[in-house]
N, C-alpha and C positions, 0 to 999 in steps of 0.2 A: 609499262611503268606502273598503270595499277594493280596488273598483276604481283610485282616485287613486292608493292607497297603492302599490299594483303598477305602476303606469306611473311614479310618482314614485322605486321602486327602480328598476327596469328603466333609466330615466334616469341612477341614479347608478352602475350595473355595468358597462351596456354598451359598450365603447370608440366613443369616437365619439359617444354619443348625447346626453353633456350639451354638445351646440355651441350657445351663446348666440343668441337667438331674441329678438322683441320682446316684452315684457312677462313675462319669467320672471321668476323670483325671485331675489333677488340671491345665495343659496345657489349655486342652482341656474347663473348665470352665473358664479361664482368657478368654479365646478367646471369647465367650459366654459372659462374661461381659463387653468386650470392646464392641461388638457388641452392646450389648445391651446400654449402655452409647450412644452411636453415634443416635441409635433409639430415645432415650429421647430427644437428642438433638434437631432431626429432628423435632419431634414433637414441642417443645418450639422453634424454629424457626417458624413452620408453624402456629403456633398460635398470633404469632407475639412479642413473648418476648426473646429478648433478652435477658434480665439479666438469665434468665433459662436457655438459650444455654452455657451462659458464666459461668454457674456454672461447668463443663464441663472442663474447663481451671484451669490451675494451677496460684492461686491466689499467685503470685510472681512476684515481679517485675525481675525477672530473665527468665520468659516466653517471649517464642523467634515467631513474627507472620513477615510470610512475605508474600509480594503479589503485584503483580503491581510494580514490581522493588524496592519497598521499605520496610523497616526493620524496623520495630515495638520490643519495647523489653516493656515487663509488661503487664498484666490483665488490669490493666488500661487503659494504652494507645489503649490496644485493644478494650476494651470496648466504648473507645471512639471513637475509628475508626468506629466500626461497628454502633454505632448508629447515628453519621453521615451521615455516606455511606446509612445509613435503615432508615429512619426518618420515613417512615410509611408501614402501612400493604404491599400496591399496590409493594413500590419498593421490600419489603422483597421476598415478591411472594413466589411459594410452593418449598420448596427446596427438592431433591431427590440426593440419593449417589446412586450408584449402582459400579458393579465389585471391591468391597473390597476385599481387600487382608490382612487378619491379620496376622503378621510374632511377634511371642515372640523373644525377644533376652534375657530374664530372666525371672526369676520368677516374678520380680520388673520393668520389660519395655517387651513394645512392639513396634514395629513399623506399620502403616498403610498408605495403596497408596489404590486408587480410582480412580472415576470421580464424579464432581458433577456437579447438573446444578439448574438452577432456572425456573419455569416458571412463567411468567408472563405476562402482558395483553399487552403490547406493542415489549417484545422480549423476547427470550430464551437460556439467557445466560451460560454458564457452562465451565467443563475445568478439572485439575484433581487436586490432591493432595497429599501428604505425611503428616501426621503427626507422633512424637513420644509421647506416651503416657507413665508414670509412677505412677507405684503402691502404692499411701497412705495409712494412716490409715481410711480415708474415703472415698476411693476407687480409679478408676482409670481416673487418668488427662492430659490430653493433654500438655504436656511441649514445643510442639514447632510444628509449624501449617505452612507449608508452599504451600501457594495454588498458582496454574496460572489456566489462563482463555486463552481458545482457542480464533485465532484472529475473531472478528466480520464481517462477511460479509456484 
């Protein structure tokens, strides 16, 4: 039994580890598709598109982004934030999460904390995160994003 119990943590720590398999648990598979949601993301960041990251977000103007002391409410608005803030490849630069934590609070939410950071050609900026995610018909969406950034030296 405490065997289980330690592979069944180890499963929800380790990046990577909760990837959807036959016959898990359906825990155990949401954790595995959030996961894997955040991967796509990554990648449609690194590639330099936005509107691919932002597919990711709950297209509602009811989605809640904060960062930098300020409060953003809507898909939109955020969308617009980010590609201001991003106008091109150099600022996007290669985005990396590491030490995710995926916690389910339902079968229909999860919540997620991290760090992220960016690298890029003139600095290497980063910092951590919470976001909450929720369960659609067309899977799972970020409902409310709220990032800080470690201070710059």
């Amino acid at each position: 039994m405490v065997r289980t119990a330690a592979i069944l943590l180890l499963a929800l720590t380790v990046p990577g580890a909760g990837r959807a398999r036959a016959g898990q648990s359906p825990d155990t598979a949401s954790i595995a598709e959030i996961r894997n949601t955040i991967e796509i993301q990554t990648e449609a960041w690194n590639r330099g598109d936005i509107d691919g990251y932002m597919q990711y977000y709950w297209h509602s103007d009811s989605m809640l982004f904060t960062s930098g002391g300020q409060i953003r409410r809507g898909w939109q608005a955020t969308l617009e934030k980010y590609k201001k803030s991003y106008d091109s490849k150099e600022k996007m630069g290669t985005l990396r999460f590491s030490e995710m934590e995926v916690h389910l609070l339902s079968p229909e939410s999860a919540w997620v904390f991290g760090h992220w950071e960016l690298k890029r050609k003139k600095d290497h900026p980063g910092g951590v995160f919470t976001v909450i995610f929720r369960k659609f018909s067309d899977g799972w969406k970020i409902i409310h994003d709220h990032t800080s950034s470690k201070p710059r030296n």
